[in-house]
N, C-alpha and C positions, 0 to 999 in steps of 0.2 A: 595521045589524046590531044586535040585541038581546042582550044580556050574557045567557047561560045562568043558571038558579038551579042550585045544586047539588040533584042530585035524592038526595044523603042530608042534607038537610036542614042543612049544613057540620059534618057527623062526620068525614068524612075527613080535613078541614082541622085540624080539632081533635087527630089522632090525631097531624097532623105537628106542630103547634103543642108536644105536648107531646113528639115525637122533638126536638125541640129544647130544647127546657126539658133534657129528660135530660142529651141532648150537651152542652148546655154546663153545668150543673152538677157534669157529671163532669171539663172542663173547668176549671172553679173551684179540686174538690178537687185534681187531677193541678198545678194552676198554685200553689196554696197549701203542699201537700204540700213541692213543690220549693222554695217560697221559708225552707219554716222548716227545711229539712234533716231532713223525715220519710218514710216511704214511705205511698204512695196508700192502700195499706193497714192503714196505722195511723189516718188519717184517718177512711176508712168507717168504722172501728173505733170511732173514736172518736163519731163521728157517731151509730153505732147504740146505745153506752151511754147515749148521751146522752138520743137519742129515748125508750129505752126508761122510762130515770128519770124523764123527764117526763110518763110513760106513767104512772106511781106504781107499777111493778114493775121492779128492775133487772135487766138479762138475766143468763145465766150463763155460765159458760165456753164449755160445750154451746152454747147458743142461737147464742153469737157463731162459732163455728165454722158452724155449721149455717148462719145466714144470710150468713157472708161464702162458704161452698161450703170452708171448710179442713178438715185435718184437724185430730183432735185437738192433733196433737204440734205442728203447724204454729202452730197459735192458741195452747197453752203460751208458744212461740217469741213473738209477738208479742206477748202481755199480758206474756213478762217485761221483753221488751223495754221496754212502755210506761211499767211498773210501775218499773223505774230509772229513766225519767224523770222520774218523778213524775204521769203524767198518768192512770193508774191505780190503784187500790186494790183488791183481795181482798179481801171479808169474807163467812166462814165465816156462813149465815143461822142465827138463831135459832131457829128451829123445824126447822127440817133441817139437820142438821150436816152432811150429804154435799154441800148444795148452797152451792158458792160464788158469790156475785152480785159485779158487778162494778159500780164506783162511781168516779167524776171522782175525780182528785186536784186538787191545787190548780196545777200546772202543765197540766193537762190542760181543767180550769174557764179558766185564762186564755188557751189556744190555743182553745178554743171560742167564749170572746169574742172574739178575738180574726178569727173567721173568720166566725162570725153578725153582730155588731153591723154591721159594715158592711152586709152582705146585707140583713139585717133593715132597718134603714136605708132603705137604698135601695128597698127592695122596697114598705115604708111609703111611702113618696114616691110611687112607680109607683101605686100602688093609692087616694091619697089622696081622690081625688075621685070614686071609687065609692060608692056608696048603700049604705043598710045593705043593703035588698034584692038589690042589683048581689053582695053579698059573702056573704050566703046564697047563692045562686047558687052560687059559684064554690067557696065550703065542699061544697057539696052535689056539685058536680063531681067537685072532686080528692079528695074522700072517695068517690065511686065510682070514679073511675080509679085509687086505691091501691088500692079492692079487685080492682078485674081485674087489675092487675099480679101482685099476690100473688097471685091466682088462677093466674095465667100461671107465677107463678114455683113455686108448688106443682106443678104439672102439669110442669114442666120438672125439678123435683126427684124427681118416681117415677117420668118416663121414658113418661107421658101425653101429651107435648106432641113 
């Protein structure tokens, strides 16, 4: 008996590959979350300022409600929260005084180390012996699978999907 090819080409496979990448990354944060005494929520939270600053724009109050799905008052809630901790900052932007962007603090820079460097880490090790090409590739991938997520998650946010 001869092994099947997949007749899409292993897309299908791919699509579970990354249901699993998801699950368990959300897994990570939910396991990290509890180990430092913060909620899941503050984590994403944290994760999306983060992104965003390395993005070389920091998001805003708005943004972080909108892409965590809270409400205003809800995200208030938790940037003051983070904001006593230290792991956030407010600051009013220069050129629009209406708009507050939001930026690491310095307790919130070393629970960010402290939850990347390992990942990062390891992740380097995982990938060590791919090719430059192997890693164009894979750039090239999960920069079009962010965008259909986000495409996904835009359509699921007007009520499209």
């Amino acid at each position: 008996m001869t092994a099947r090819k997949p007749t899409d080409g292993g897309r299908d496979e791919l699509v579970r590959l990354v249901q699993a990448l998801v699950a368990e990354g959300q897994r990570i944060g939910h396991a990290f979350a509890h180990r430092h005494g913060v909620h899941g929520t503050d984590v994403e939270a944290l994760i999306r300022v983060l992104v965003a600053g390395d993005g070389g724009r920091p998001l805003t109050a708005g943004e972080l409600a909108s892409e965590l799905g809270l409400t205003t008052g809800a995200v208030t809630t938790l940037l003051d929260r983070l904001e006593r901790a230290g792991h956030v900052r407010r600051e009013r932007d220069d050129k629009d005084r209406r708009r507050v962007n939001l930026h690491y603090g310095d307790a919130g820079l070393e629970l960010a180390q402290q939850f990347f460097t390992p990942l990062g880490d390891l992740h380097r090790a995982a990938t060590g012996d791919f090719s430059p090409e192997e890693l164009a590739t894979v750039r090239r991938y999960l920069g079009a699978t962010i965008g259909a997520f986000r495409t996904y998650r835009e359509q699921l946010d007007s009520g499209k999907a």
